[in-house]
C-alpha positions in Angstrom: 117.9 176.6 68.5 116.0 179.0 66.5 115.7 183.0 67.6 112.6 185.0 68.1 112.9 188.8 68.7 109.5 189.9 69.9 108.6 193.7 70.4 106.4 194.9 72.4 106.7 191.6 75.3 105.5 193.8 78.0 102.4 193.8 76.0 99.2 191.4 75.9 99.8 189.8 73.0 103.8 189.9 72.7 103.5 188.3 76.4 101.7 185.7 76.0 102.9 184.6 72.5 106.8 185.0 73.7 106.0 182.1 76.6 104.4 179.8 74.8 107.8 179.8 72.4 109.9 179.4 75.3 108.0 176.7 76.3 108.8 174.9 72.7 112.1 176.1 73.4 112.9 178.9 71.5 115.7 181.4 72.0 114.2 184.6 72.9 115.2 188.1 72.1 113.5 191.3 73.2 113.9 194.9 72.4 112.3 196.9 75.1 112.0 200.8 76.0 113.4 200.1 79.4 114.8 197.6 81.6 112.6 196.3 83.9 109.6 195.7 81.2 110.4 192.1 80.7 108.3 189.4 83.1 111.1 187.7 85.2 109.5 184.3 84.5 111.2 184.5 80.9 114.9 182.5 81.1 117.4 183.4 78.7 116.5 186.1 77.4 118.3 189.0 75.8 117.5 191.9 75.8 118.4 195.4 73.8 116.8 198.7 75.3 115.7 201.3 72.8 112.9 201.9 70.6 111.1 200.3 67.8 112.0 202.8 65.3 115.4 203.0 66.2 117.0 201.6 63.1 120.3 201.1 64.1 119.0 199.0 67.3 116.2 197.3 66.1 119.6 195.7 63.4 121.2 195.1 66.6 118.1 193.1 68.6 117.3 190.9 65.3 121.5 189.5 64.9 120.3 186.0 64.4 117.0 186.0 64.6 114.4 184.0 62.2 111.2 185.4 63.4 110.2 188.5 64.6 106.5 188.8 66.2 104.9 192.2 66.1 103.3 193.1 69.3 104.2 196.8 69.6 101.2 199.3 69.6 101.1 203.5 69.9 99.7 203.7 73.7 96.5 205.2 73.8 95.1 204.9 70.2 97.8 207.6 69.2 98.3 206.1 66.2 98.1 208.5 63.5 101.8 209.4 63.1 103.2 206.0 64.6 101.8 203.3 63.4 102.5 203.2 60.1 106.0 204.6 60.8 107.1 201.7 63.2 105.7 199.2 61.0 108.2 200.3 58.1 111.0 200.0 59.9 110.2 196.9 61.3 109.0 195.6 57.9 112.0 196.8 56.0 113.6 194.8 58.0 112.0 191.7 57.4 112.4 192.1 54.0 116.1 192.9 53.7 116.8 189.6 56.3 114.0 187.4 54.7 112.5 186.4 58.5 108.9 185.9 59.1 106.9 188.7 60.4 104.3 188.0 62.7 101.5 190.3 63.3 98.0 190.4 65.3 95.4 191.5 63.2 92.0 193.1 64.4 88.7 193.2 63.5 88.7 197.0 62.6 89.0 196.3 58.9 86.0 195.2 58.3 82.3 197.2 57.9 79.8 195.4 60.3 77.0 195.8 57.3 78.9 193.3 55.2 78.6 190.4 57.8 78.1 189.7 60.2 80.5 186.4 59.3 83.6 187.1 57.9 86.5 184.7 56.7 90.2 185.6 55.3 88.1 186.8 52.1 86.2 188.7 53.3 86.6 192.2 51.3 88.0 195.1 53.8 86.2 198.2 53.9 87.1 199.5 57.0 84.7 202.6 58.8 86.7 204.4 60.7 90.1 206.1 60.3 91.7 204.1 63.0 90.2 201.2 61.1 91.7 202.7 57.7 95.2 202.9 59.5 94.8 198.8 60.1 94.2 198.5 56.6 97.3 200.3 55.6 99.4 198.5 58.2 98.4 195.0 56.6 99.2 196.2 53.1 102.3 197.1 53.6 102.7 193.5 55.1 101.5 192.4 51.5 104.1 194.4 50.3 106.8 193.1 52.6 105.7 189.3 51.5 106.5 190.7 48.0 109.8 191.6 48.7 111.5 188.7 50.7 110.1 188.4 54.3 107.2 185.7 55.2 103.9 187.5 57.0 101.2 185.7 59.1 98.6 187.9 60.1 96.7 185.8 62.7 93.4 188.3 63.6 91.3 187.9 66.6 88.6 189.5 68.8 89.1 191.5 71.8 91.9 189.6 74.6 90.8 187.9 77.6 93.9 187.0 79.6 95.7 187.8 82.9 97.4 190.9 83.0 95.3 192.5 80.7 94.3 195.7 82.3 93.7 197.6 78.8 91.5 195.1 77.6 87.8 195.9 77.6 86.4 193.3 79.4 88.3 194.2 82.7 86.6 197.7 82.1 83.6 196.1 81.7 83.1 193.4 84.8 84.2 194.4 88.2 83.9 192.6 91.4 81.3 193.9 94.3 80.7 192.8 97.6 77.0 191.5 96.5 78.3 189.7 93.2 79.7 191.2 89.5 78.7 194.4 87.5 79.1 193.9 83.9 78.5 197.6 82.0 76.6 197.0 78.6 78.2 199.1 75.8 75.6 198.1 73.6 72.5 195.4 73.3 73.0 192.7 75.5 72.3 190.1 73.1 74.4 191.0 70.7 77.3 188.4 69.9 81.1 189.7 70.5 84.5 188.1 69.6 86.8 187.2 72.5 90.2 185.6 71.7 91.6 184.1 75.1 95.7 185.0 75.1 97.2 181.8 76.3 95.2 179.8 73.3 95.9 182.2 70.7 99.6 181.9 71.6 99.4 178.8 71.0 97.6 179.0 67.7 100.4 181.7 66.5 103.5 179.1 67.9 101.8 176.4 66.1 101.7 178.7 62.6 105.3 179.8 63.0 106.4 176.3 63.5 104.9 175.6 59.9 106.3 178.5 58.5 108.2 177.0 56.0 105.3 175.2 54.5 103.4 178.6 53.8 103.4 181.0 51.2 104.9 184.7 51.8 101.7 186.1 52.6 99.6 184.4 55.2 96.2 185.6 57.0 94.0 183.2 59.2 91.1 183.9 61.6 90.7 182.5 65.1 87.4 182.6 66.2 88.0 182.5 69.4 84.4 182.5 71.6 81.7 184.4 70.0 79.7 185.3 73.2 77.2 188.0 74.0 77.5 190.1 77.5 74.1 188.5 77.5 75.6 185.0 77.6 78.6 186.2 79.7 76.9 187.3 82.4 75.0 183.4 82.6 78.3 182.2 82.3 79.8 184.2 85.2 76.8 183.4 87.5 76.6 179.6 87.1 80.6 179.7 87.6 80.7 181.7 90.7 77.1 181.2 92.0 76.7 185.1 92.4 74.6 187.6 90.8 75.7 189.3 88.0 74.2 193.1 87.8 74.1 194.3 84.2 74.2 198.6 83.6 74.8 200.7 80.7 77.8 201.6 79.7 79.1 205.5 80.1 79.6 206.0 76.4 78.3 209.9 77.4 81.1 210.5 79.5 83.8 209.2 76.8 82.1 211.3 74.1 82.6 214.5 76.2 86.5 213.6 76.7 87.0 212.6 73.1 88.1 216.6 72.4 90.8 216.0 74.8 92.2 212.8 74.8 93.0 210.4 71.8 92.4 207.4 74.0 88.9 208.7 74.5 88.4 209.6 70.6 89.8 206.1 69.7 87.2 204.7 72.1 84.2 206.6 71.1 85.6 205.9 67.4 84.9 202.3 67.7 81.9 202.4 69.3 80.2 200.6 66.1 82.0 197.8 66.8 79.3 197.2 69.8 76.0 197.7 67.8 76.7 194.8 64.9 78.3 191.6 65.2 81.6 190.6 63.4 82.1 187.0 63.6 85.9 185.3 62.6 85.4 182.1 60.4 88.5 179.8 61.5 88.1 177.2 58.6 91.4 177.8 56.4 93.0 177.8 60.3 91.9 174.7 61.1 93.1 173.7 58.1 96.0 174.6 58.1 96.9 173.3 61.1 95.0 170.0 60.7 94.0 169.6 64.3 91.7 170.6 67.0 92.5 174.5 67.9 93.2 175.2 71.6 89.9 176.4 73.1 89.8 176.9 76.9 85.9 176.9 78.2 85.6 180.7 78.9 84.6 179.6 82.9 88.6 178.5 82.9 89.6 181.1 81.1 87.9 184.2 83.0 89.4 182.6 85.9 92.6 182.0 85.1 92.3 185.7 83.7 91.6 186.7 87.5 88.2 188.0 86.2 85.9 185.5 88.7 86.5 183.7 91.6 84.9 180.0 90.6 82.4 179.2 93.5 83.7 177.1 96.3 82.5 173.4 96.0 80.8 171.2 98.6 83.4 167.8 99.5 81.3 165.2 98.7 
């Protein structure tokens, strides 16, 4: 049975990827800040309780591991003095052991003016320093490919998925008595990238099963749904047969709390990312994997997300 040490499984994407490889029946392993992190619906899984930059434990979680996902992420877009710090230990690693690094990549590389469509060859020329930081973090995966470990970089929009709290689209649509309130952070028209969690888990299980077929440096796009709020809000209306009221999003308030809070700066920061379109093309993913990609209609998957309640149906 093969070994995956995941970090960061309390998170959205560590979550969701780590059940979907205990569903193929992998061995899982977990290195988490605290007990109690870990969802109890996981069986047989061991876990070590420290830190990610804790060299000495982070050797202890990975003892017979083959893979190691990369789900871990400074709270708060704190990020300037963590990020690239946890990733070296963690890459390091991979190198010295030769294991596969997974690692969720994000759209934040890119400049918006260069697209709007954008495939694995896309040049990177990222516009923001949180953006720049990305960039930084993926080449040192380059470098970690050069030096013995295998990387897959599997990048995606924004998450939709259940127990997403952080996410932005639980910010963005809330539940009223009369119907939905979706907040517009910028034209309504404008197409956004959405990567449902249970199908992109999926996508990264099926990668990491052929992992022995790829080269030491992988990147692939999911596309994922490339939907407007615009489109959304049809969506959410013919699925719950309720009105969906549409208002503009606060972005005053979060640039008068950017001077106090990083979250707010990081917010405010990647505001752009709302006024031009960056679309994934999946093509070398597809591909790769030489089948259909997983692709939930987003109805399904903003229910399951616990986002809408789908309208009751008349018995016929």
């Amino acid at each position: 049975m093969e070994t995956a040490l995941i970090l960061g499984i309390s998170g959205n994407f560590g979550r969701h990827v780590a059940r979907e490889l205990c569903n193929r029946g992998y061995a899982l392993k977990a290195l988490v800040r605290k007990e109690g992190l870990v969802d109890v619906g996981y069986e047989h899984i061991e876990q070590v309780i420290g830190e990610v930059s804790d060299k000495r434990l982070l050797r202890q979680a990975a003892e017979g591991c083959d893979i190691v996902v990369y789900a871990v992420n400074p709270a708060g877009y704190d990020w300037e003095d963590k990020a690239l710090a946890w990733l070296e230990v963690v890459a390091g690693l991979a190198e010295k052991r030769a294991m596969t690094l997974v690692f969720p990549g994000n759209v934040y590389v890119y400049d918006p003016a260069d697209g709007p469509n954008f495939s694995e060859q896309s040049d990177k020329h990222p516009v923001s320093r949180l953006g720049e930081i990305r960039q930084q973090m993926e080449q040192r995966l380059q470098c970690a490919a050069q030096n013995g470990a295998r990387v897959i970089i599997v990048r995606a929009g924004d998450f939709i998925g259940a127990g997403t709290a952080s996410a932005w689209l639980p910010q963005l649509l809330k539940r009223s008595s009369r119907g939905y309130n979706l907040s517009l952070p910028g034209a309504k028209n404008l197409k956004h990238s959405w990567a449902y969690l249970p199908d992109l888990a999926q996508t990264v299980a099926a990668l990491i099963e052929q992992r022995q077929s790829l080269s030491a440096f992988n990147e692939f796009h999911f596309k994922g749904y490339q939907c407007s709020l615009e489109q959304m809000a049809s969506i959410i209306e013919q699925a719950t047969s309720m009105p969906v009221r549409t208002r503009v999003f606060p972005w005053f308030v979060i640039r008068l709390m950017a001077p106090f809070s990083a979250l707010y700066r990081g917010l405010y920061e990647m505001r752009y990312l709302w006024q031009a379109e960056i679309n994934l093309c999946e093509e070398k993913l597809v591909s790769q994997l030489n089948e259909p990609l997983p692709r939930t209609p987003l109805p399904r998957a903003l229910q399951d997300a616990g986002l809408i309640q789908a309208a009751a149906r008349d018995s016929l």
